[in-house]
PyMOL Python script that loads the backbone (N, CA, C, O; Angstrom):
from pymol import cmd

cmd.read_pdbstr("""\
ATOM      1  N   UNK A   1       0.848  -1.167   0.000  1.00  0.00           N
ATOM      2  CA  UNK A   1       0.000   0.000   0.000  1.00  0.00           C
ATOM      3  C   UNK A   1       0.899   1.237   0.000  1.00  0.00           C
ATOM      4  O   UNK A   1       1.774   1.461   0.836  1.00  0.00           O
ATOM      5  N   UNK A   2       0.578   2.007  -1.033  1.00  0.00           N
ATOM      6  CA  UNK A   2       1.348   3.017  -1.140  1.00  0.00           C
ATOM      7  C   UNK A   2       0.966   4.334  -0.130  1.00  0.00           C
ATOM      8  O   UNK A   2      -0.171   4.798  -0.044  1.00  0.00           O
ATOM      9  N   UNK A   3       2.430   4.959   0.791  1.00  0.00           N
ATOM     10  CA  UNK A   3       2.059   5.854   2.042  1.00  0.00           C
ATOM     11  C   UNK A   3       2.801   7.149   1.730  1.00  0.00           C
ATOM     12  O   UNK A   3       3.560   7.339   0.779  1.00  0.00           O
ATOM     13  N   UNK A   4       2.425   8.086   2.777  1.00  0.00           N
ATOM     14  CA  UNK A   4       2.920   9.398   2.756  1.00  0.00           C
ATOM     15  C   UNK A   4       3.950   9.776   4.390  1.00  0.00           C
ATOM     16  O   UNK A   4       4.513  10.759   4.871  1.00  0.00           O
ATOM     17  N   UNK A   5       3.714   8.220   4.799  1.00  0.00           N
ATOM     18  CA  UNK A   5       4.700   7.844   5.832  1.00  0.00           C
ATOM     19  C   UNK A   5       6.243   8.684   6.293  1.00  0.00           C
ATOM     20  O   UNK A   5       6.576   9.503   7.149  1.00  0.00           O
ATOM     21  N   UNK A   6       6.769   8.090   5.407  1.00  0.00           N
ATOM     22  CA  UNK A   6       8.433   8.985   5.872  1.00  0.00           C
ATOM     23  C   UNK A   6       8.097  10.640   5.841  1.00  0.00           C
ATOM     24  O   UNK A   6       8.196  11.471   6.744  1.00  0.00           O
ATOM     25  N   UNK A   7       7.698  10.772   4.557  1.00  0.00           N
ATOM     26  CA  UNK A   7       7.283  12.052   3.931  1.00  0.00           C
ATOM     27  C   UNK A   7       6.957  12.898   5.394  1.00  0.00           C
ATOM     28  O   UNK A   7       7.678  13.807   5.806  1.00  0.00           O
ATOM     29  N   UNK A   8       6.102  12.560   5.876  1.00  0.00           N
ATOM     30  CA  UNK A   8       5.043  13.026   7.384  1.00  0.00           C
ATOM     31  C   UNK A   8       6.132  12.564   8.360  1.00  0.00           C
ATOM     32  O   UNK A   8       6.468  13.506   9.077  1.00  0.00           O
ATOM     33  N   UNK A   9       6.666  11.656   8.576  1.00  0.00           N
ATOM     34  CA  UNK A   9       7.730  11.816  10.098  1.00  0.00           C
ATOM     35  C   UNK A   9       8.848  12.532   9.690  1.00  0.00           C
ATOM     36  O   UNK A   9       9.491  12.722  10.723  1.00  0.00           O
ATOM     37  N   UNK A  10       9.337  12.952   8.906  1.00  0.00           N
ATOM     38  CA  UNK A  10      10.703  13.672   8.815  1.00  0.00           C
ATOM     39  C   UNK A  10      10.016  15.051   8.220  1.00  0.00           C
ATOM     40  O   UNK A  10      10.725  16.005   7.900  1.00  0.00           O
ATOM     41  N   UNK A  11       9.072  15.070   8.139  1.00  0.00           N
ATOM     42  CA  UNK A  11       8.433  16.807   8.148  1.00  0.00           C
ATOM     43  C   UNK A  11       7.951  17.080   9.748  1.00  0.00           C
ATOM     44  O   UNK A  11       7.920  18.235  10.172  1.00  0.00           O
ATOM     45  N   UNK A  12       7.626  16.082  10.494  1.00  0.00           N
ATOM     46  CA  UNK A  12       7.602  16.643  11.758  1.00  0.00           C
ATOM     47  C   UNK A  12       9.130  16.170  13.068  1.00  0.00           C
ATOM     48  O   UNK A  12       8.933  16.003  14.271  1.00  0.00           O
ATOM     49  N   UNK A  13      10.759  16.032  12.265  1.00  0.00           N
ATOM     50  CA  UNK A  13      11.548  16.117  12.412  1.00  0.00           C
ATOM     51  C   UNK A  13      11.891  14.397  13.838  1.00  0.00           C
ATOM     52  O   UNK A  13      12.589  14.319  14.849  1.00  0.00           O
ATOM     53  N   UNK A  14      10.800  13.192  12.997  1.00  0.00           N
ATOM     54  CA  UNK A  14      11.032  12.085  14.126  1.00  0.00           C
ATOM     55  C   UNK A  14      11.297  11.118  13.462  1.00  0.00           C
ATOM     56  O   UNK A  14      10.811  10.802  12.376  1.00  0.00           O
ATOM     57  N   UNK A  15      12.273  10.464  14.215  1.00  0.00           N
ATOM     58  CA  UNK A  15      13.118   8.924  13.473  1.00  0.00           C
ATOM     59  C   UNK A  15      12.466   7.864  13.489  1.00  0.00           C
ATOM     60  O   UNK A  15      11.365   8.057  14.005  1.00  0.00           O
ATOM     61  N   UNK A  16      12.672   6.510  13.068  1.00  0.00           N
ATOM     62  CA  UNK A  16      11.684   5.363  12.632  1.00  0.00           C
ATOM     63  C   UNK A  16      11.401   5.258  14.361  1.00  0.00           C
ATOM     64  O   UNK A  16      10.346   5.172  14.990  1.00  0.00           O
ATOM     65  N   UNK A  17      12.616   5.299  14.741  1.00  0.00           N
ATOM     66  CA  UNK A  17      13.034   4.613  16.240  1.00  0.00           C
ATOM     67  C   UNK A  17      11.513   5.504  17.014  1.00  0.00           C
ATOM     68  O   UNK A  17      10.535   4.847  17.370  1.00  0.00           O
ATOM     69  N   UNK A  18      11.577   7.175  17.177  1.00  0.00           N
ATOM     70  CA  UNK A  18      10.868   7.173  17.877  1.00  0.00           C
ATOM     71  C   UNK A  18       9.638   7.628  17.376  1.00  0.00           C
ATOM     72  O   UNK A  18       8.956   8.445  17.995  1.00  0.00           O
ATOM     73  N   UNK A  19       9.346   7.199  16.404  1.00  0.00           N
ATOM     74  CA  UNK A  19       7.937   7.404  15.830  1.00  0.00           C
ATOM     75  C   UNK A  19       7.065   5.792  16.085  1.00  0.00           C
ATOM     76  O   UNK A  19       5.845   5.664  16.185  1.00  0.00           O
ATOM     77  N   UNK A  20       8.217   4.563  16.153  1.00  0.00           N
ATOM     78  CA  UNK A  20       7.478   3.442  16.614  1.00  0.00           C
ATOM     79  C   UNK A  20       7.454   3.056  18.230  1.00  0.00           C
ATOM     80  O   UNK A  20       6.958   2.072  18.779  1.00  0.00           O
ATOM     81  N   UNK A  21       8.262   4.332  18.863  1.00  0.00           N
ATOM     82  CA  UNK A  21       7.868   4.212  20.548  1.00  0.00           C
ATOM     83  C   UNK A  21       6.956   5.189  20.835  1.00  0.00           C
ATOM     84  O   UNK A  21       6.929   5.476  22.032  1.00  0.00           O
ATOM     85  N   UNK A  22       6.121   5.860  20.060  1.00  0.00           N
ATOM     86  CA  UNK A  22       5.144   6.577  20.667  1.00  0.00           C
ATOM     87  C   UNK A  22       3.699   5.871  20.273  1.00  0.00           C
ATOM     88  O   UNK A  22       2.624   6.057  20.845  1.00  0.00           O
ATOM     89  N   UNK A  23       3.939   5.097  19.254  1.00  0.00           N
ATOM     90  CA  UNK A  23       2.459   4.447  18.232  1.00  0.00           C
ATOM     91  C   UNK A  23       3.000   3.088  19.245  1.00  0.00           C
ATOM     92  O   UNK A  23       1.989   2.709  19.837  1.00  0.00           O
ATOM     93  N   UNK A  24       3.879   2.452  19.553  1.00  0.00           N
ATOM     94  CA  UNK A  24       4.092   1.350  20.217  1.00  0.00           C
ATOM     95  C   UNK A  24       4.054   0.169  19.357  1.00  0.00           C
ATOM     96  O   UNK A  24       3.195  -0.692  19.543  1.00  0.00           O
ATOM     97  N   UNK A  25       5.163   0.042  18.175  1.00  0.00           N
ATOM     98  CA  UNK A  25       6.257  -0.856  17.436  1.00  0.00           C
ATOM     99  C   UNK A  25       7.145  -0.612  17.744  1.00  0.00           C
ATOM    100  O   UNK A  25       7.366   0.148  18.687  1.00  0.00           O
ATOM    101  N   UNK A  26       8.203  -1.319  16.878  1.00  0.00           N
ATOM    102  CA  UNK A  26       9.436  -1.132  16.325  1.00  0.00           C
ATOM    103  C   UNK A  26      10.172  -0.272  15.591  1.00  0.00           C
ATOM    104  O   UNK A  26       9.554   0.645  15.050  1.00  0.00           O
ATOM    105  N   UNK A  27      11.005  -0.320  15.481  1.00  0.00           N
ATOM    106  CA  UNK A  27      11.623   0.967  14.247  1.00  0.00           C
ATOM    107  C   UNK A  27      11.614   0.237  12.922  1.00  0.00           C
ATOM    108  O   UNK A  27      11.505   0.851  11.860  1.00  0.00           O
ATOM    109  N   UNK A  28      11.793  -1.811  13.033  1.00  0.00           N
ATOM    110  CA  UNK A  28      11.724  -1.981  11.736  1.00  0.00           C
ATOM    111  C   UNK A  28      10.186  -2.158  11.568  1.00  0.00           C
ATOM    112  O   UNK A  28       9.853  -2.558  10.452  1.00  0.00           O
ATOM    113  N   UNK A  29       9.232  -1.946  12.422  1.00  0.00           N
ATOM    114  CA  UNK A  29       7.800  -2.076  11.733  1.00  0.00           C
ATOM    115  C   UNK A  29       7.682  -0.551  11.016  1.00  0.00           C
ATOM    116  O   UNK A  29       7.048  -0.421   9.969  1.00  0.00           O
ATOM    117  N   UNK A  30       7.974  -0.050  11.304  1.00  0.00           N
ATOM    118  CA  UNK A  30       8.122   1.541  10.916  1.00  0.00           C
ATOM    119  C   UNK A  30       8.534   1.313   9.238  1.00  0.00           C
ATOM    120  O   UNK A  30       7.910   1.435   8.183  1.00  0.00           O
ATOM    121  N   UNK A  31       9.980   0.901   9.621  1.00  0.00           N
ATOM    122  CA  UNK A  31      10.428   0.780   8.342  1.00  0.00           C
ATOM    123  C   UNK A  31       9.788   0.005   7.219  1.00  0.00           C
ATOM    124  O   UNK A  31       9.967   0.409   6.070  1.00  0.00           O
ATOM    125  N   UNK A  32       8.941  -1.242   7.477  1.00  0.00           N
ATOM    126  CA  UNK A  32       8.451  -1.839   6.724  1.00  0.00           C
ATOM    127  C   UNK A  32       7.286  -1.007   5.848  1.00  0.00           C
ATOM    128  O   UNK A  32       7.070  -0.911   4.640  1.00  0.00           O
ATOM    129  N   UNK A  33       6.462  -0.301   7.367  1.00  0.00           N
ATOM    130  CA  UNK A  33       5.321   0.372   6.331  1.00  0.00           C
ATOM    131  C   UNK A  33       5.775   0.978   5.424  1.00  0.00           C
ATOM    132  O   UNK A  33       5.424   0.739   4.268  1.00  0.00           O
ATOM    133  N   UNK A  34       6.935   2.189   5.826  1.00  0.00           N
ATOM    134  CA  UNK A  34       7.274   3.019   5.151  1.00  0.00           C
ATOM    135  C   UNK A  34       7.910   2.393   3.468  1.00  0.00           C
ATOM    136  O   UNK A  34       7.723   3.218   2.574  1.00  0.00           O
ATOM    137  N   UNK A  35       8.452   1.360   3.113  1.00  0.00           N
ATOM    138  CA  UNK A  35       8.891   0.935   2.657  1.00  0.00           C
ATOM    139  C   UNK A  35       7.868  -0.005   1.498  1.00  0.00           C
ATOM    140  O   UNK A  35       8.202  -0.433   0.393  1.00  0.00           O
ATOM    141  N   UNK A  36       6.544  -0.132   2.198  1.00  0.00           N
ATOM    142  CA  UNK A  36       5.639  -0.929   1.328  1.00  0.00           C
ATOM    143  C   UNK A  36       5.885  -2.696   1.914  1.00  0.00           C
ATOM    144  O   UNK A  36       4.963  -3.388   1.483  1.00  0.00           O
ATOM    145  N   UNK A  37       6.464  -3.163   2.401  1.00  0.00           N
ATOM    146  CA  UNK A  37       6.273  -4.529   2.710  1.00  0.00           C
ATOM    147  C   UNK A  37       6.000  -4.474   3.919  1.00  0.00           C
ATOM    148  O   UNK A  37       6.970  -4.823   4.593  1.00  0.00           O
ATOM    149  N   UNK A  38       5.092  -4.186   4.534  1.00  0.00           N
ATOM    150  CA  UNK A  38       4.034  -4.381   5.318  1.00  0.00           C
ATOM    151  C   UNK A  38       3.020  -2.990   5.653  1.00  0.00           C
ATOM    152  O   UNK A  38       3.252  -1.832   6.001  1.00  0.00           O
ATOM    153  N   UNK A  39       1.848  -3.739   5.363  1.00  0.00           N
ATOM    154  CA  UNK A  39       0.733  -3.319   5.739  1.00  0.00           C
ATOM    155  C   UNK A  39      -0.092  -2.835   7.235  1.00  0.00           C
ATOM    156  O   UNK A  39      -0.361  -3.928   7.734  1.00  0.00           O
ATOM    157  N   UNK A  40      -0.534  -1.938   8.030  1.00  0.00           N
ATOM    158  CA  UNK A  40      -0.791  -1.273   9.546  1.00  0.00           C
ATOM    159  C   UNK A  40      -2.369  -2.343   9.638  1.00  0.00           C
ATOM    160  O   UNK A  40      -3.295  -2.554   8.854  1.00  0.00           O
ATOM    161  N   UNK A  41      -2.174  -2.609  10.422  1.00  0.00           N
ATOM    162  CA  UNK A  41      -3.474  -3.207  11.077  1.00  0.00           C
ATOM    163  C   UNK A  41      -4.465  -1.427  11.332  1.00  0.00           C
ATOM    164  O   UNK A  41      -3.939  -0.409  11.780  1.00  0.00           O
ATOM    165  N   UNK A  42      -5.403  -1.514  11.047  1.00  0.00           N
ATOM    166  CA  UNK A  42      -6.482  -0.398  11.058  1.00  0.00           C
ATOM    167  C   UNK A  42      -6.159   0.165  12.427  1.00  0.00           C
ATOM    168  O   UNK A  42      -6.438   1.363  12.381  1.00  0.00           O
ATOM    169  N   UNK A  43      -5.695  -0.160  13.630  1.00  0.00           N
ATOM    170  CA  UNK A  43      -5.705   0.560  14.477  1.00  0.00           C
ATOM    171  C   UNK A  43      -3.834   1.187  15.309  1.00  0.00           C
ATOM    172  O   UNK A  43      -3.272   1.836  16.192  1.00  0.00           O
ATOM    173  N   UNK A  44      -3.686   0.306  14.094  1.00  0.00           N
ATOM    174  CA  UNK A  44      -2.034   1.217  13.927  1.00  0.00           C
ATOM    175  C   UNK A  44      -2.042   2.520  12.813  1.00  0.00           C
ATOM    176  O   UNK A  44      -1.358   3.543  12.755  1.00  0.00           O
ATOM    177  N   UNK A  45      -3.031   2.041  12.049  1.00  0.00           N
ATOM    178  CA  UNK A  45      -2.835   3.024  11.040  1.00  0.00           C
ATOM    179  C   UNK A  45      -3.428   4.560  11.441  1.00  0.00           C
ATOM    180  O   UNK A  45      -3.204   5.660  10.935  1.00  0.00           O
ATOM    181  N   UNK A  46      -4.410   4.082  12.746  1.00  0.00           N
ATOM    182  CA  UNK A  46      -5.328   5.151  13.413  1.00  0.00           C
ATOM    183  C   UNK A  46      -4.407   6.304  14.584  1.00  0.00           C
ATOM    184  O   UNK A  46      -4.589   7.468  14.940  1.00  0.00           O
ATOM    185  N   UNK A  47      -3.273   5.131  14.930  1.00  0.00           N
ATOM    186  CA  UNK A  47      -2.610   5.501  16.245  1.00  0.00           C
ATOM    187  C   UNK A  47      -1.577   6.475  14.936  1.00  0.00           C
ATOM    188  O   UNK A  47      -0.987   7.446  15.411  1.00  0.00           O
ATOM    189  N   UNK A  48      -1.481   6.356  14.191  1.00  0.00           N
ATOM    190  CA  UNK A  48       0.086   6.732  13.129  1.00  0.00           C
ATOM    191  C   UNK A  48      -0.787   8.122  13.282  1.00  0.00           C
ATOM    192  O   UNK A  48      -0.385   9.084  13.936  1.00  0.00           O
ATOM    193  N   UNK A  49      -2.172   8.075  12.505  1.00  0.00           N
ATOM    194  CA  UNK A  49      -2.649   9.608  11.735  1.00  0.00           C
ATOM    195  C   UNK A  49      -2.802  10.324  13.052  1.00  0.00           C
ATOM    196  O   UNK A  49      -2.337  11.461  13.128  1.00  0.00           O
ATOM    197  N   UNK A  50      -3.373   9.815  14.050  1.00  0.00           N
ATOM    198  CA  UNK A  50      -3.296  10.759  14.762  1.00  0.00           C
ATOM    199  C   UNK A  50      -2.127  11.163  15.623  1.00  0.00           C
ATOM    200  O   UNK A  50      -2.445  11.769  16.646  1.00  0.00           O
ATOM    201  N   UNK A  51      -0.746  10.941  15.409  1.00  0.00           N
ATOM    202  CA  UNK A  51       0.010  11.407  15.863  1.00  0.00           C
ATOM    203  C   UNK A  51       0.576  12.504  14.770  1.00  0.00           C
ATOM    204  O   UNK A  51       1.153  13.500  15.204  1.00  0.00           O
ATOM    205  N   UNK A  52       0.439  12.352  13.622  1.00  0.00           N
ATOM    206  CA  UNK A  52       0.072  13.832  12.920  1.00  0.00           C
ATOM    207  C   UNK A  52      -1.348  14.521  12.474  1.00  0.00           C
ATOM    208  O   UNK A  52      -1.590  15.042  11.385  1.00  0.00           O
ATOM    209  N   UNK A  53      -2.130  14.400  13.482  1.00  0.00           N
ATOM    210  CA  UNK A  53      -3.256  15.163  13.422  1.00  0.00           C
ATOM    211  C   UNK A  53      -3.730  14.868  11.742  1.00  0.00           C
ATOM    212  O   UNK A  53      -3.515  15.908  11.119  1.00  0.00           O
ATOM    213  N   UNK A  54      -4.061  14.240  11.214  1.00  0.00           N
ATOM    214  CA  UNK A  54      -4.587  14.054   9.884  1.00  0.00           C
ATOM    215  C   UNK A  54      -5.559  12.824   9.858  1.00  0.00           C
ATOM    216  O   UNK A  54      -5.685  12.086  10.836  1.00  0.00           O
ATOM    217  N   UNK A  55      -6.361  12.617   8.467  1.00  0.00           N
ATOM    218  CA  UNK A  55      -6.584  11.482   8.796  1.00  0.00           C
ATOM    219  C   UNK A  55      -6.284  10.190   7.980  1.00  0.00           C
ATOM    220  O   UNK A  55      -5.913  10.092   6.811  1.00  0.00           O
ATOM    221  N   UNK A  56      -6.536   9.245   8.887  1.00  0.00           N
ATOM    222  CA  UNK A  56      -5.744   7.689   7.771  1.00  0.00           C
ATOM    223  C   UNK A  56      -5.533   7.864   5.849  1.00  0.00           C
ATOM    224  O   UNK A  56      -4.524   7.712   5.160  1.00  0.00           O
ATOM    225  N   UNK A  57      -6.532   8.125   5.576  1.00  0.00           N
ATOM    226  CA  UNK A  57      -6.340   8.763   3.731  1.00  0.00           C
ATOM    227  C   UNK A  57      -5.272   9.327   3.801  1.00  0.00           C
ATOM    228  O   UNK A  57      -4.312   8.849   3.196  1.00  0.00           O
ATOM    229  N   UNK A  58      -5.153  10.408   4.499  1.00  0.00           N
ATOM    230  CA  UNK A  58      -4.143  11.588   3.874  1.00  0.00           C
ATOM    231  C   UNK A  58      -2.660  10.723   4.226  1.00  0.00           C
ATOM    232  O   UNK A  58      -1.636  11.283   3.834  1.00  0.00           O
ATOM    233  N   UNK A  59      -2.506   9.448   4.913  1.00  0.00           N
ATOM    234  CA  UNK A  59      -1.320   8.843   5.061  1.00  0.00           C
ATOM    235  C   UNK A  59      -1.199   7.385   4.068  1.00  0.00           C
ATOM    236  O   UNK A  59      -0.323   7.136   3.239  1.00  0.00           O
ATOM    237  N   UNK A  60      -2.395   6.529   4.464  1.00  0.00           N
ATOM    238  CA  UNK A  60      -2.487   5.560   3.257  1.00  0.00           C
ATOM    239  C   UNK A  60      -3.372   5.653   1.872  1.00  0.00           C
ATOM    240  O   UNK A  60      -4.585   5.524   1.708  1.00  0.00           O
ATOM    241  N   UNK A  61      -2.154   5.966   0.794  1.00  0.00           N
ATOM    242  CA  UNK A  61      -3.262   5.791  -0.015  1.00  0.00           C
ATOM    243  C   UNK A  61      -3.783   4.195  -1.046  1.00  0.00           C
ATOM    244  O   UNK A  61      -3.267   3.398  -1.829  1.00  0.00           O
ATOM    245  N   UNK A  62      -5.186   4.473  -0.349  1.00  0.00           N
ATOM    246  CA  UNK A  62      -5.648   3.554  -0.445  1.00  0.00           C
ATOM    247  C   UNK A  62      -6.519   3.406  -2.165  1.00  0.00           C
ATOM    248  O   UNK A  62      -7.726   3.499  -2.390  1.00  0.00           O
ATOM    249  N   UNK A  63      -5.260   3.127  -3.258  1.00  0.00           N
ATOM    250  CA  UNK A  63      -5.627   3.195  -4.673  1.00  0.00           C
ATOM    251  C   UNK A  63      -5.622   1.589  -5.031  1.00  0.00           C
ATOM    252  O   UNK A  63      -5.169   0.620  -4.421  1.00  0.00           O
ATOM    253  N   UNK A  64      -6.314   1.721  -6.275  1.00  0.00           N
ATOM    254  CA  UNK A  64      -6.275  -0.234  -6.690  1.00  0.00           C
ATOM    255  C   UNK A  64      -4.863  -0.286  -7.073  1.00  0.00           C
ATOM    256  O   UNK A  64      -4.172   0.465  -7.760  1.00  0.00           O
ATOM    257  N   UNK A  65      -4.568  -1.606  -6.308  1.00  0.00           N
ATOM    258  CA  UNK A  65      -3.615  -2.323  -5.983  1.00  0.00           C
ATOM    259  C   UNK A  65      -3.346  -3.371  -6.978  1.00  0.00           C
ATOM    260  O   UNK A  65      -4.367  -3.996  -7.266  1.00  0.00           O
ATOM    261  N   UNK A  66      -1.846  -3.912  -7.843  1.00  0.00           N
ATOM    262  CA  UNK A  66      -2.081  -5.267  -8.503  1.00  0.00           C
ATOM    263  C   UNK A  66      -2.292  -6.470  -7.054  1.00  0.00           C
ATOM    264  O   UNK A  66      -2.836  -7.549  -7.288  1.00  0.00           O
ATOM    265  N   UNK A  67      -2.040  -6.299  -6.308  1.00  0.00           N
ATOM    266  CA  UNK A  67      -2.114  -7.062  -5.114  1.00  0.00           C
ATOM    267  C   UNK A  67      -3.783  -7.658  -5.085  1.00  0.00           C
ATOM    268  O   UNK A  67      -4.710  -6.861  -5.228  1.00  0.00           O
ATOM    269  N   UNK A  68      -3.970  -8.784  -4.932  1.00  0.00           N
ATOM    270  CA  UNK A  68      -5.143  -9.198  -4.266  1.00  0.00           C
ATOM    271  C   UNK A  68      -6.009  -8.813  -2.704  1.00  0.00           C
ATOM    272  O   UNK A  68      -5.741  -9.392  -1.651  1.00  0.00           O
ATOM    273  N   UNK A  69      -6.723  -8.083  -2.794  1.00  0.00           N
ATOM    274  CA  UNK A  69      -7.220  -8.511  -1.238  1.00  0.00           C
ATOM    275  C   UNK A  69      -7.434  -9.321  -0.245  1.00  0.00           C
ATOM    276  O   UNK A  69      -7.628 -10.456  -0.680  1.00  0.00           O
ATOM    277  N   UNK A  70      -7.482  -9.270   0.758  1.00  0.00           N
ATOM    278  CA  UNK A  70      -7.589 -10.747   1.711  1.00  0.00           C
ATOM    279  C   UNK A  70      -8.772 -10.956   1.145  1.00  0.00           C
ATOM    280  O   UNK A  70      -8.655 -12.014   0.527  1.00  0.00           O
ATOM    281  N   UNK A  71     -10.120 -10.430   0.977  1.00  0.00           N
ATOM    282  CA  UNK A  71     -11.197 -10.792   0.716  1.00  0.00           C
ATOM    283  C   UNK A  71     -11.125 -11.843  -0.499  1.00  0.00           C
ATOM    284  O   UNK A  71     -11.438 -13.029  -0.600  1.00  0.00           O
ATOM    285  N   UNK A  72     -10.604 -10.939  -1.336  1.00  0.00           N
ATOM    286  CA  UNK A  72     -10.876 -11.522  -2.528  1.00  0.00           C
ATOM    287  C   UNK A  72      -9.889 -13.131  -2.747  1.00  0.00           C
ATOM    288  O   UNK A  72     -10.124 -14.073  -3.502  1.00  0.00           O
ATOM    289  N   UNK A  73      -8.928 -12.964  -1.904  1.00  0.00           N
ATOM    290  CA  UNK A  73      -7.808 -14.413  -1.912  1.00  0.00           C
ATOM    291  C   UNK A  73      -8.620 -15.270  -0.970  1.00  0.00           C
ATOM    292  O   UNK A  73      -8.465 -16.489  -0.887  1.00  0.00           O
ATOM    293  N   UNK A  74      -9.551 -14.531  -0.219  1.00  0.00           N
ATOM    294  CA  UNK A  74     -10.588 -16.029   0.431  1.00  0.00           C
ATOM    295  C   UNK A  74     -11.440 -16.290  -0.595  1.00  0.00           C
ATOM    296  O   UNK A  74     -11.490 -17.479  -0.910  1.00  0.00           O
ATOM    297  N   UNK A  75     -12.195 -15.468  -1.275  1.00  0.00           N
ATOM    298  CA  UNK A  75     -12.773 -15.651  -2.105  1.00  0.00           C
ATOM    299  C   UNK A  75     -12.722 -16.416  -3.261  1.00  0.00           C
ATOM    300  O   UNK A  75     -13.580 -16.997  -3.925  1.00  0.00           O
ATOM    301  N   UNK A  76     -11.138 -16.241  -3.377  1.00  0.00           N
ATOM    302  CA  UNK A  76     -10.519 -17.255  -5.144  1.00  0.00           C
ATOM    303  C   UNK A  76     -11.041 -15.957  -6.137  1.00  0.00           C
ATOM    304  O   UNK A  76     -11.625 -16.197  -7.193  1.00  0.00           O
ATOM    305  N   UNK A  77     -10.850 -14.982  -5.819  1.00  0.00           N
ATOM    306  CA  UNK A  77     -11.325 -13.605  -6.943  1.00  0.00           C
ATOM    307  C   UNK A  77      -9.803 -14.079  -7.638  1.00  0.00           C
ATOM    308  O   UNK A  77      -8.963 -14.537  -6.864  1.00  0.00           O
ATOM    309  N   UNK A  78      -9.561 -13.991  -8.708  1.00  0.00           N
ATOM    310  CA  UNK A  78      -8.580 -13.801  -9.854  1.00  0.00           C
ATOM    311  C   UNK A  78      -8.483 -11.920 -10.127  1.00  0.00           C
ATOM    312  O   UNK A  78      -7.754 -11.460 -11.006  1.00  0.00           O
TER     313      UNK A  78
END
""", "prot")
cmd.dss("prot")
cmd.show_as("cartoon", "prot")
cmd.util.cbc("prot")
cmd.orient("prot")
């Protein structure tokens, strides 16, 4: 999922390290989002926006993906 992640912690001047001790990860979960190989559980993604006052959109954007959805990979969607 493509983010506005790094973009937003190094405009409000904070490192992976302590941007994942205030949301309560890691620095490499940090890094992963930021990076695209891994995805925020909805209430990480909630704890992220509101530590820059915005909301979840304005950080994940959430555009069609070649990726499958979980839905659709339970589903057998092609």
């Amino acid at each position: 999922m493509k983010n506005r992640l790094k973009e937003l912690r190094e405009s409000h001047g904070l490192t992976q390290e302590q941007l994942g001790d205030i949301v309560g990860v890691s620095r490499q979960a940090i890094n992963a989002i930021e990076t695209e190989k891994f995805e925020p559980s909805i209430w990480l993604a909630y704890d992220i926006s509101n530590v820059f006052h915005c909301s979840i959109e304005e950080i994940f954007l959430f555009q069609e993906s070649e990726r499958k959805s979980r839905a659709q990979q339970s589903r057998g969607i092609i």
